[in-house]
FIDO-712782 format. One line per field, with one value per residue (C-alpha): residue in three letters; residue number from 1; x, y, z; chain. Coordinates in pm, 1 decimal, always signed. Layout:
% FIDO-712782
residu	[ala:...]
num	[NUM:...]
east	[X:...]
north	[Y:...]
up	[Z:...]
chaine	[A:...]
END
This chain:
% FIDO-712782
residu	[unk:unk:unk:unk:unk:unk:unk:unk:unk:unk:unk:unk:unk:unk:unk:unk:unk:unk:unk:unk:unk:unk:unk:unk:unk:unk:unk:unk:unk:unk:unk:unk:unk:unk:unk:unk:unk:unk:unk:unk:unk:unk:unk:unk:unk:unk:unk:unk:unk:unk:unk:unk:unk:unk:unk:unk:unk:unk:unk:unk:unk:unk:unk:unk:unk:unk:unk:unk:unk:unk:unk:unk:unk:unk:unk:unk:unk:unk:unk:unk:unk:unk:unk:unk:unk:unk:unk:unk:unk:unk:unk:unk:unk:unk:unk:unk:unk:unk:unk:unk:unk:unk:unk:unk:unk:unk:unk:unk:unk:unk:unk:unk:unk:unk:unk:unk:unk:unk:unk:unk:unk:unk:unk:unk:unk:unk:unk:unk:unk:unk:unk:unk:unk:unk:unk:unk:unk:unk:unk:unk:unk:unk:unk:unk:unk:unk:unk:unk:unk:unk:unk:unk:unk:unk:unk:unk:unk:unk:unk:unk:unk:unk:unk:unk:unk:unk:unk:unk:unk:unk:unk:unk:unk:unk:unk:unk:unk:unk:unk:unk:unk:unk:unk:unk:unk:unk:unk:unk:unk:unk:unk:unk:unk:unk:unk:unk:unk:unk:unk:unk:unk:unk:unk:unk:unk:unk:unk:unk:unk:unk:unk:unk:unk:unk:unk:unk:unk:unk:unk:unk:unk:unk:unk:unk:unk:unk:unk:unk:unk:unk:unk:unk:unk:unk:unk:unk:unk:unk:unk:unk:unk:unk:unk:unk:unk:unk:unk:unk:unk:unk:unk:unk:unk:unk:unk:unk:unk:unk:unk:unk:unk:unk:unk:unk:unk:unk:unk:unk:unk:unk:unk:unk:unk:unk:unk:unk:unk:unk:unk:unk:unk:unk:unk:unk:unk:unk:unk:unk:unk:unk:unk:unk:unk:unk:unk:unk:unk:unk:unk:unk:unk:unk:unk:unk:unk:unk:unk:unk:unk:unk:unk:unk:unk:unk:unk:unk:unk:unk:unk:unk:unk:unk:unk:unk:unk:unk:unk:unk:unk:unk:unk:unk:unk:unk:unk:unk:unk:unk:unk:unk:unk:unk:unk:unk:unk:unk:unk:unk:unk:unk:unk:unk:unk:unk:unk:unk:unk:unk:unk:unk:unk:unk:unk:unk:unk:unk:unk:unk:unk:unk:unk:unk:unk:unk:unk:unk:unk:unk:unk:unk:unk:unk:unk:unk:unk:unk:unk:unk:unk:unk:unk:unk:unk:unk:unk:unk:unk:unk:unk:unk:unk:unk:unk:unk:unk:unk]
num	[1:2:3:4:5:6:7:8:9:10:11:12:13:14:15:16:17:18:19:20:21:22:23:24:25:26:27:28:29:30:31:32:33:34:35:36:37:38:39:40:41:42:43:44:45:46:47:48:49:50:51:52:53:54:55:56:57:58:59:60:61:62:63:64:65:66:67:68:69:70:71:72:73:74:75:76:77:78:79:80:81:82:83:84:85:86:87:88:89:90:91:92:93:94:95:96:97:98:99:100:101:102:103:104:105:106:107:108:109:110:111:112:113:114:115:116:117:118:119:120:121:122:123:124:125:126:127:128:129:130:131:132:133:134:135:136:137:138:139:140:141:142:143:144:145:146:147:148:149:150:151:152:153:154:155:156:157:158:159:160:161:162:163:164:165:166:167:168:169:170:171:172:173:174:175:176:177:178:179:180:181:182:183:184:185:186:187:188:189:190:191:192:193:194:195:196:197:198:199:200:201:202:203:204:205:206:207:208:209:210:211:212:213:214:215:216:217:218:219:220:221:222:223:224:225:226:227:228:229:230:231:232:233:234:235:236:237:238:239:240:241:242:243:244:245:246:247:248:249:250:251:252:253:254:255:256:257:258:259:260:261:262:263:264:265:266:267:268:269:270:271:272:273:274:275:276:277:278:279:280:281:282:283:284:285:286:287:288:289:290:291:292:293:294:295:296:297:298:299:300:301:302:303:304:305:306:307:308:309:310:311:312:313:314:315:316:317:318:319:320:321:322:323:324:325:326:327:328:329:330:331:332:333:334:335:336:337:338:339:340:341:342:343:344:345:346:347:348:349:350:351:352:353:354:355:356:357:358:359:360:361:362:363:364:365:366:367:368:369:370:371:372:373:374:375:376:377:378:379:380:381:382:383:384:385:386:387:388:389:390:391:392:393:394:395:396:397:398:399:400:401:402:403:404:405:406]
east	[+0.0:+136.6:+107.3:+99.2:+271.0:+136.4:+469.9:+704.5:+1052.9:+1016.3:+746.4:+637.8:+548.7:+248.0:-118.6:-355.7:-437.0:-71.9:-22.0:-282.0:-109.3:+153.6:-30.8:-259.7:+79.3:+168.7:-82.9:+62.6:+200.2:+421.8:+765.8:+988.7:+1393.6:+1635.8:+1771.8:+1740.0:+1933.0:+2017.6:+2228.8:+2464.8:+2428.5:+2253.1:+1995.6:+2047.0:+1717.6:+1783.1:+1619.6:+1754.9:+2020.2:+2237.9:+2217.8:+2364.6:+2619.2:+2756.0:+2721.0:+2911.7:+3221.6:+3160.3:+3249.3:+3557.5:+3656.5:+4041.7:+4327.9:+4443.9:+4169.5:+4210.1:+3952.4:+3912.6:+3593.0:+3404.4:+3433.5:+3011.7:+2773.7:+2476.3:+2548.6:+2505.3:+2759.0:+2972.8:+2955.5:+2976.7:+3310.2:+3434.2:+3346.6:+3509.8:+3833.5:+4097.8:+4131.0:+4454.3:+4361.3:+4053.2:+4188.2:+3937.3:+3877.9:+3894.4:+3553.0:+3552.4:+3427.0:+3064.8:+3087.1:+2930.6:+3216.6:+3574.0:+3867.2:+4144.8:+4187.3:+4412.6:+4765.4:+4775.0:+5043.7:+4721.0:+4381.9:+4107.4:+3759.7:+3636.4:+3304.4:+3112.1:+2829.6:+2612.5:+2494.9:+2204.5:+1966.5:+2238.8:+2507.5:+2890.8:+3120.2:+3318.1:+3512.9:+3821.0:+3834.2:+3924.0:+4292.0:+4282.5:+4042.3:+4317.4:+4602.0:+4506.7:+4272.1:+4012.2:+3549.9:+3413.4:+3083.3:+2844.9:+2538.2:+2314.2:+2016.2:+2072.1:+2202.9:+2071.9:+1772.6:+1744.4:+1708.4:+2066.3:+2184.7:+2512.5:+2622.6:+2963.4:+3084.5:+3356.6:+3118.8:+3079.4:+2818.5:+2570.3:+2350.9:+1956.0:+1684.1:+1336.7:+1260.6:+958.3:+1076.4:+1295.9:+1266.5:+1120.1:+934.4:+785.5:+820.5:+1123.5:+1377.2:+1695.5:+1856.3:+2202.1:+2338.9:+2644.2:+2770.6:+2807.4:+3209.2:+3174.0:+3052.4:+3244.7:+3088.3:+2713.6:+2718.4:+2873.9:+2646.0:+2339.5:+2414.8:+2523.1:+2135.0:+1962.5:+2173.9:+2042.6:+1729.9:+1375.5:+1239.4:+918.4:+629.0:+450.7:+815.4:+722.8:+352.1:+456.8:+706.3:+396.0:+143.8:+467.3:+417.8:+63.9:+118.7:+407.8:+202.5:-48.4:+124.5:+379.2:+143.9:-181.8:-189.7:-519.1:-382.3:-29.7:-235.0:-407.0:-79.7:+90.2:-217.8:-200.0:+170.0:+122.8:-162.2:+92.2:+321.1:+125.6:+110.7:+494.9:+718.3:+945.4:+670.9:+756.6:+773.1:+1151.4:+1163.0:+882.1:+963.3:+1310.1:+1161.3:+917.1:+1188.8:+1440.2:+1200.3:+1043.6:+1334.9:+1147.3:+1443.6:+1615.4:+1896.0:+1973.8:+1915.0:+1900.9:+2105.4:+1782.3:+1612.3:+1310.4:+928.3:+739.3:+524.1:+780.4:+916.6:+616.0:+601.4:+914.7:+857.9:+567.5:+759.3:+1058.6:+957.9:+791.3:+1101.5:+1030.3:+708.7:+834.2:+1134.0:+894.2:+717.1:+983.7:+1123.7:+770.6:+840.6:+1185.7:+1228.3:+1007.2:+1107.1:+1520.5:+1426.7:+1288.3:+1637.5:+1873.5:+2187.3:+2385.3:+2190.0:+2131.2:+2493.2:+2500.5:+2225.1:+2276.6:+2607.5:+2579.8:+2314.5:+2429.3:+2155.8:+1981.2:+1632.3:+1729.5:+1557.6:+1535.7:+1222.4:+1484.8:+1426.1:+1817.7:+1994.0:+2328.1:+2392.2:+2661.3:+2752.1:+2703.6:+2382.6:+2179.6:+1984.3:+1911.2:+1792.9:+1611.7:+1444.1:+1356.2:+1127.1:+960.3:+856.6:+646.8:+567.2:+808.7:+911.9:+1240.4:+1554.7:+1930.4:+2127.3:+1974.7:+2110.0:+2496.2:+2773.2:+3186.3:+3412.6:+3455.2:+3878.4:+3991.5:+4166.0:+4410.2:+4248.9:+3900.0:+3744.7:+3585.4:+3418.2:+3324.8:+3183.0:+3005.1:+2842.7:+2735.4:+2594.0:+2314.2:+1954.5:+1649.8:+1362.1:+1015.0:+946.2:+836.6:+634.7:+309.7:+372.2:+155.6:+342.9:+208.1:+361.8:+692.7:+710.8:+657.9:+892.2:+1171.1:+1080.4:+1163.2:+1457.4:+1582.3:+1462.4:+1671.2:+2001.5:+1903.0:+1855.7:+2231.2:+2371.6:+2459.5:+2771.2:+3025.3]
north	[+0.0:+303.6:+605.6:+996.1:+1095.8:+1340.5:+1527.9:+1765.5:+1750.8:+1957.2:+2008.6:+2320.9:+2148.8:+2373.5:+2359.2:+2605.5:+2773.1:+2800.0:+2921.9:+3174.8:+3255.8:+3436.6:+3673.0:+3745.8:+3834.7:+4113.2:+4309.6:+4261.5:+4533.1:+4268.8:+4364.2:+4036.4:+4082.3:+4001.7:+3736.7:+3495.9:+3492.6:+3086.2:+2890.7:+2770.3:+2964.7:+3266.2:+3273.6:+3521.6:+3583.0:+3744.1:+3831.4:+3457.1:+3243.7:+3368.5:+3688.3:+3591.0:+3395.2:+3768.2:+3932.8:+3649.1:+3652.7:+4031.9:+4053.3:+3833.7:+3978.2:+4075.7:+4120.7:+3778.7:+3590.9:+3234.9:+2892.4:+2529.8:+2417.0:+2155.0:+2144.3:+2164.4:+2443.6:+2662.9:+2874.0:+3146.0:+3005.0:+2933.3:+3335.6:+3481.7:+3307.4:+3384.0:+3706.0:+3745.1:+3502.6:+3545.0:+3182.4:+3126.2:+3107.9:+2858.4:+2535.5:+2251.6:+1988.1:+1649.9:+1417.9:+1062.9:+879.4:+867.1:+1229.0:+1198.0:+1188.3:+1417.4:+1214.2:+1445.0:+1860.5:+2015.9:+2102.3:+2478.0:+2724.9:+2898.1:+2914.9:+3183.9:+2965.8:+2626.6:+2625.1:+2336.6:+2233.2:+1923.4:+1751.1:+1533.9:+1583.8:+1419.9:+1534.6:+1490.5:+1385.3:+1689.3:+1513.1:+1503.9:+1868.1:+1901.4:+1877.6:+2121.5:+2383.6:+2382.2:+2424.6:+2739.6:+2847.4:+2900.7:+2944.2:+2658.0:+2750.0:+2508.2:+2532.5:+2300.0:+2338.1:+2043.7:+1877.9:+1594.6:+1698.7:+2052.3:+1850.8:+1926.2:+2334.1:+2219.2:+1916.0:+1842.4:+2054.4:+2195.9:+2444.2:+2818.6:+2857.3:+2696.3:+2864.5:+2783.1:+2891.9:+2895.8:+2993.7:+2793.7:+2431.8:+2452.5:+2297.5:+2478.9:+2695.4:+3036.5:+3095.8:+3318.5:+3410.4:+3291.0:+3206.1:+3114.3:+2957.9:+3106.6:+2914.9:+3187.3:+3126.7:+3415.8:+3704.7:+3969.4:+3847.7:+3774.4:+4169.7:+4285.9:+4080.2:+4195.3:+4546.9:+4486.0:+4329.5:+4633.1:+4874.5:+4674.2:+4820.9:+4645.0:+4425.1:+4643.6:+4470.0:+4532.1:+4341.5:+4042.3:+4061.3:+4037.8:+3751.8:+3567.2:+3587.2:+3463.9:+3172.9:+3084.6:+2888.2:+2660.2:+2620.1:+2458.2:+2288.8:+2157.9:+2040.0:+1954.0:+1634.5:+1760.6:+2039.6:+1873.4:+1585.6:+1871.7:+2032.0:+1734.2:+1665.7:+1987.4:+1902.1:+1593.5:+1752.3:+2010.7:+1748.1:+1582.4:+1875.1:+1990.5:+1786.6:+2043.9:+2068.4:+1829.6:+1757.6:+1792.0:+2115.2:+2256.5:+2155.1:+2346.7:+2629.4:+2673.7:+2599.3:+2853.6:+3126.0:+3054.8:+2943.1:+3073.3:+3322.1:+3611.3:+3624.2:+3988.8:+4278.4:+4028.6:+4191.4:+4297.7:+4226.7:+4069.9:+4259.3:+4270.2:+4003.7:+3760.6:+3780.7:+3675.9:+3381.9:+3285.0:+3291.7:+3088.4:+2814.4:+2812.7:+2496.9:+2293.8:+2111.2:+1799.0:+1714.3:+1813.0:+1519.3:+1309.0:+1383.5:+1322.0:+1011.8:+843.1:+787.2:+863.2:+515.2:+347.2:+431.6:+376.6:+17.6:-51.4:-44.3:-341.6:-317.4:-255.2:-33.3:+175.2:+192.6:+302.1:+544.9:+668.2:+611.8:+933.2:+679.6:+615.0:+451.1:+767.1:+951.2:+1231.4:+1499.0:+1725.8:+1724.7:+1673.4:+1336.9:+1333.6:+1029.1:+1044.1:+890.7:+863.7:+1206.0:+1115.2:+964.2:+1237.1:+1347.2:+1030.2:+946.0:+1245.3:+1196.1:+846.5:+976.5:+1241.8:+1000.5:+851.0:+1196.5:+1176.5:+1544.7:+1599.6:+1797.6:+1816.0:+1965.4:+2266.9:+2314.3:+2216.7:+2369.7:+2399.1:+2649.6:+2850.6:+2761.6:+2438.5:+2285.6:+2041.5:+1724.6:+1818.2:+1592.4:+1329.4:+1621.4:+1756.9:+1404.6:+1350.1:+1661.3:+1639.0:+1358.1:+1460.0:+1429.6:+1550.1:+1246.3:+1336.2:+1432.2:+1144.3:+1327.4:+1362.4:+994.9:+718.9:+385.3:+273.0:+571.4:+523.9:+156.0:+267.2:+510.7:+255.4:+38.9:+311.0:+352.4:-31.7:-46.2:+235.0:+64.6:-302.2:-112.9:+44.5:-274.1:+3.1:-135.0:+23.3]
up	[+0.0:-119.9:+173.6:+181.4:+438.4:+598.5:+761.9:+645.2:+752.8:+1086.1:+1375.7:+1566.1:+1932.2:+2072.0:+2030.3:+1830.7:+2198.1:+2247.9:+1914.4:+1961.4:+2294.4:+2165.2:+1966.9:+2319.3:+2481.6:+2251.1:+2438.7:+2794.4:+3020.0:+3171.1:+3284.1:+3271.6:+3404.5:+3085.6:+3333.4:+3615.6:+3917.1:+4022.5:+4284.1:+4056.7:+3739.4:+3590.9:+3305.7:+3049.4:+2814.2:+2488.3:+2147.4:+1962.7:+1998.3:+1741.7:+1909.0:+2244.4:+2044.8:+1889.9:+2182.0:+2320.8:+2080.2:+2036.6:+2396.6:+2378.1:+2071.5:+2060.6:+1784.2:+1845.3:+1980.2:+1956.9:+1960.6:+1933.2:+1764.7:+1634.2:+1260.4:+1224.3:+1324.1:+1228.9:+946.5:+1171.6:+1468.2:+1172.7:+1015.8:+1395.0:+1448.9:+1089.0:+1145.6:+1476.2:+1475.1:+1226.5:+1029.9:+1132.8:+1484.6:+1419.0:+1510.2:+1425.4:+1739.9:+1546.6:+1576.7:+1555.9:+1217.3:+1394.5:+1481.4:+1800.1:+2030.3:+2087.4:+1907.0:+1964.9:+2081.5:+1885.6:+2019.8:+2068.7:+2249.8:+2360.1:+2338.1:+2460.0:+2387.6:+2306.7:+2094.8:+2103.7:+1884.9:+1988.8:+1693.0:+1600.5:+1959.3:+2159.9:+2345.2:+2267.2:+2620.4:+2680.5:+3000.7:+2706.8:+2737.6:+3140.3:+3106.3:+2824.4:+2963.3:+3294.1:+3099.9:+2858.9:+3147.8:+2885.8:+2854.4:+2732.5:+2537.2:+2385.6:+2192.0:+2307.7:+2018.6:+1893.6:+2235.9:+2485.4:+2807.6:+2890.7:+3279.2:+3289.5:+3218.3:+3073.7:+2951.0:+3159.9:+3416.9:+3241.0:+3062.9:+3128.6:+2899.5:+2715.2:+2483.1:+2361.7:+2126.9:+2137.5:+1792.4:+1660.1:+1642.2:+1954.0:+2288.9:+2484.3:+2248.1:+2216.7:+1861.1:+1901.6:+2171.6:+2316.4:+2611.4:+2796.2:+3098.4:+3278.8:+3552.2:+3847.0:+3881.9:+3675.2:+3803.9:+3630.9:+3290.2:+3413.5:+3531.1:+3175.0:+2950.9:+3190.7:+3079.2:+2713.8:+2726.4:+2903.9:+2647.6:+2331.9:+2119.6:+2189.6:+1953.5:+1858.1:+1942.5:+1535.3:+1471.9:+1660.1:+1541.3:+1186.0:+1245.5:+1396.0:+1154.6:+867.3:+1122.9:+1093.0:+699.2:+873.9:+1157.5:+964.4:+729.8:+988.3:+1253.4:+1135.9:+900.7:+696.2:+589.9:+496.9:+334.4:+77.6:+40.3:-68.2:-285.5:-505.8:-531.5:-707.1:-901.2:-1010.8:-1081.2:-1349.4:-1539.5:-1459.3:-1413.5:-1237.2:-962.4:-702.7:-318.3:-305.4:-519.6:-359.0:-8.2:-68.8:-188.4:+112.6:+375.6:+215.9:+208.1:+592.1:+782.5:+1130.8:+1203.7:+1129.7:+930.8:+1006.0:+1329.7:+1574.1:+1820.7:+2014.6:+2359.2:+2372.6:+2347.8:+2655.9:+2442.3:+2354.3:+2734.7:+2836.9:+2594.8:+2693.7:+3070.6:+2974.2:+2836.6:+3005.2:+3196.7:+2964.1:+2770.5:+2924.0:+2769.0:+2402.5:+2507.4:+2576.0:+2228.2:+2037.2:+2237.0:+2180.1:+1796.1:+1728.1:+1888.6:+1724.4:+1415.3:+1486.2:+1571.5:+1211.9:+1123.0:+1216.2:+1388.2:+1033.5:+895.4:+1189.6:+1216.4:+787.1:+776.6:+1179.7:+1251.0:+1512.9:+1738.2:+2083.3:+2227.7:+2303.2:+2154.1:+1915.4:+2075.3:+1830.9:+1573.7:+1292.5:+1139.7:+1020.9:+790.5:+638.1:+286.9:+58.2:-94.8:-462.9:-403.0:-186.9:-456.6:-580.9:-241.7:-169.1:-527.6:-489.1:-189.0:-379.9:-606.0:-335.0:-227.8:+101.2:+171.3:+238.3:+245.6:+177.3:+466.6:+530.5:+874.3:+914.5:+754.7:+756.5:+789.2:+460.7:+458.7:+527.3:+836.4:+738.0:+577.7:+553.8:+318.6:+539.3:+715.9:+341.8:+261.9:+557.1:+550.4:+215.5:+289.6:+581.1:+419.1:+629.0:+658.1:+758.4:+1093.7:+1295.2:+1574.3:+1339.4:+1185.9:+1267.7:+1289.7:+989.6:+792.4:+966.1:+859.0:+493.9:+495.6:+709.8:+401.2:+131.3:+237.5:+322.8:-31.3:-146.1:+17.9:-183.1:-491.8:-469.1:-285.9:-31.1:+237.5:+427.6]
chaine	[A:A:A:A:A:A:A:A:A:A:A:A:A:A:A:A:A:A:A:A:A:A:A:A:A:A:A:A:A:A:A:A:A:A:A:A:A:A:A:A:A:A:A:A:A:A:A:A:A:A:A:A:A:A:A:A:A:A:A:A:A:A:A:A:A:A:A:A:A:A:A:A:A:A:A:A:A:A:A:A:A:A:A:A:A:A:A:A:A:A:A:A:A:A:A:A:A:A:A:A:A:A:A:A:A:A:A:A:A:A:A:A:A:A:A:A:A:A:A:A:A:A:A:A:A:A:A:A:A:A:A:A:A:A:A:A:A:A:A:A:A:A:A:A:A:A:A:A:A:A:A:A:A:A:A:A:A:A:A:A:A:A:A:A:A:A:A:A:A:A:A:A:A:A:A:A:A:A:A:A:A:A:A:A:A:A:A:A:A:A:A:A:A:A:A:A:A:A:A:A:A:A:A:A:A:A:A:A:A:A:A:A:A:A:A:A:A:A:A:A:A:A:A:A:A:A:A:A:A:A:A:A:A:A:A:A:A:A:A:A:A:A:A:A:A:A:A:A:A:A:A:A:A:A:A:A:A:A:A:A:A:A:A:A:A:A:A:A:A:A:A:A:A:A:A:A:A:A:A:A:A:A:A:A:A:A:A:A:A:A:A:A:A:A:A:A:A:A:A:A:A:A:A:A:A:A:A:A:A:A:A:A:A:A:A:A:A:A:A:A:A:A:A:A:A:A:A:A:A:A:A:A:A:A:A:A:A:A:A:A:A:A:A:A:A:A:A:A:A:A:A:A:A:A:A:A:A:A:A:A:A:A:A:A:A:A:A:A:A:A:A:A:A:A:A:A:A:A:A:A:A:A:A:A:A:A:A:A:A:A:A:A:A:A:A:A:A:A:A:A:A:A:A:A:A:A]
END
C-alpha cells in the first residue's frame, strides 16, 4: 500500500491555543527581568540564539583571539566566528568517524575559547576537554540546540556557557527568543552581559507581530496532518502537469524562504510580548522530550543493527531529541535518495542546517563528505506507525537497490 505521508521535515510542538497565545501576549504590560538569578548559574534571556552567540564573541573579541571548535555548526555560529576570529587562529577539534564523540583537541600554544556544537539531539562527552580547559585556562561554550535533556543546564561541568533557542521548532518553544546559561564562577561576565542586554534596542512589538502571523502557513502545514495531506495533494496535481513541480523542489523552496528566524538585526532584547512567551515556556522542555522520544524510537528500531549503524552512525543509544528526522547517505547519491522519496511523495531535504568552515583545516574531506551527505527524513512526531514503517521500508529499499555497504 502506497502512503501519503502526511509530515514535512520539521514540527512546531504547541497547540492552536498556544499558538494563539503568543499573539494574546503582545498586548501585555508585563515587565519580565532580561535574566534569572540561580544557585549555581545565571539565566540570560535574549532576542535569539544567534544573538547571544555575537554578543558572546563580540564581547571576547580581541586582535588575536584564539579557539578550538568543532568542525560543524549553524550557518550562523559558523559566520559569527568567521566574522570574529581570524582563520589562522581557528583550530578545528577532530571528531571521531561517527561524529558523536571528541577524538582528539588540537595542540595549541594557547587558546582563549572552546566552541562546542552538539549535533544530532544528543550530546557529545566533553570530560576530554578538562585537562585542556586547565592548561590554557580558557570558557568553554556550547550550543546546546541540537544537544541531549534541557534537565541538565550544561552538559559536563567543564562548561561556562551553554547557549539555547526557542525559535519555533525549539525545545522549549515560544516561537522566538533565546537564552544562555552562565555558571556563576563568573561574576564579572554575568554583570557585563546583563548590561550589554539592558543597552540593546527592543524588539518592537509590530516586529514580533509580523514575524507571527509569517508563522501561521508553517504552523499549519507543519502540525496539522489535513492540511499537509491537501498540500501534498495539489503538489502531485501540479506534478502531473509539470514535471518540475515536485515535493523535493517545492519543499526546498518553502523551507528557504520561511526558515522561522532572522537572518539579520538580531542583536535585540526581547518585546514585553515575547518575554512573556518565553517565561511561559521556560519549563515545559520535558514534555516536548517526551514527544519526540515516543516515535523517534520506534522508528530507529525498524532499522537493524547494520543499517542503523550506515544510515545513523551518530546513534548512541539515546532519543534524538530534536524534531529533525536526520539520515546520512553517501555524498554522490543524496539526490538520488532524496528523489527516490519524492517520487512517493516523502518530503524531504538536503542539509539545510549544518555547515563547515569557509577555509579548510588540514584534511578536511571526510568532514566535506560527511556533511554532504546529511539528508532531512520526515518528521516522525506527526507519523503514525504505519507511515513510519513505509517510509523505514523506502529507504531499506533504497540501500538493496544500490547494494549500499560500508
Amino acid at each position: 500500500m502506497t502512503y501519503i505521508i502526511k509530515a514535512p521535515p520539521d514540527y512546531l510542538p504547541l497547540t492552536m491555543s498556544e499558538f494563539v497565545k503568543h499573539f494574546s501576549n503582545l498586548l501585555t504590560n508585563d515587565t519580565n527581568d532580561h535574566w534569572i538569578n540561580y544557585e549555581n548559574y545565571t539565566k540570560i534571556i535574549g532576542y535569539c540564539c544567534r544573538g547571544l552567540f555575537e554578543i558572546c564573541m563580540k564581547y571576547f573579541a580581541k586582535e588575536d583571539l584564539v579557539i578550538a571548535t568543532t568542525p560543524i555548526h549553524h550557518t550562523s555560529f559558523r559566520n559569527i566566528i568567521e566574522k570574529y576570529v581570524k582563520p589562522e587562529n581557528i583550530h578545528i577539534i577532530e571528531l571521531n568517524s561517527n561524529f558523536n564523540e571528541i577524538k582528539k583537541v588540537p595542540e595549541m600554544k594557547k587558546c582563549d575559547i572552546v566552541v562546542i556544537t552538539h549535533l544530532f539531539g544528543q550530546d557529545m562527552d566533553l570530560s576530554v576537554l578538562s585537562k585542556f580547559k586547565k592548561k590554557h585556562n580558557c570558557l568553554i561554550l556550547e550550543d546546546r540546540v541540537q544537544g541531549g535533556t534541557l534537565d541538565v543546564k550544561f552538559s559536563h561541568k567543564v562548561v561556562d556557557i551553554a547557549l539555547y533557542s526557542m525559535a519555533m521548532d525549539k525545545r522549549p518553544i515560544a516561537l522566538g527568543g533565546g537564552f544562555m546559561y552562565i555558571d556563576n564562577k563568573h561574576p564579572k561576565l554575568i554583570a557585563d552581559f546583563k548590561e550589554i542586554i539592558e543597552k540593546l534596542p527592543r524588539e518592537k512589538s509590530s516586529k514580533r507581530f509580523k514575524e507571527l502571523l509569517k508563522k501561521i502557513p508553517t504552523f499549519l502545514i507543519y502540525n496539522y496532518r489535513a492540511v499537509t495531506f491537501t498540500f501534498v495533494s495539489f503538489i502531485k496535481l501540479l506534478n502531473s502537469f509539470n514535471k518540475k513541480i515536485s515535493i523535493l523542489s517545492i519543499t526546498k523552496s518553502y523551507r528557504n524562504s520561511n526558515p522561522g528566524f532572522s537572518r539579520k538585526g538580531y542583536l535585540l532584547k526581547p518585546s514585553k510580548g515575547l518575554l512573556k512567551s518565553m517565561y511561559q515556556n521556560f519549563h515545559r522542555h520535558k514534555e516536548i522530550e517526551d514527544l519526540y522520544t515516543k516515535n523517534y524510537d520506534f522508528f530507529i528500531n525498524c532499522f537493524s543493527p547494520k543499517l542503523k549503524s550506515y544510515f545513523f552512525p551518530w546513534y548512541n543509544g539515546k532519543t534524538s531529541l530534536t524534531p529533525y528526522n536526520t539520515i546520512l547517505i553517501e555524498e554522490n547519491l543524496v539526490e538520488e535518495f532524496l528523489e527516490f522519496l519524492s517520487d512517493y511523495s516523502i518530503s524531504s531535504l538536503p542539509n539545510p542546517t549544518y555547515k563547515l568552515f569557509n577555509k579548510s583545516y588540514g584534511d578536511y574531506s571526510e568532514i566535506i563528505k560527511f556533511n554532504n551527505g546529511i539528508a532531512y527524513l520526515p518528521c516522525f512526531v506527526n507519523m503514525t506507525k504505519e507511515e513510519i514503517v513505509f517510509l523505514t521500508n523506502r529507504i531499506k529499499e533504497f540501500y538493496r537497490i544500490h547494494n549500499l555497504s560500508k
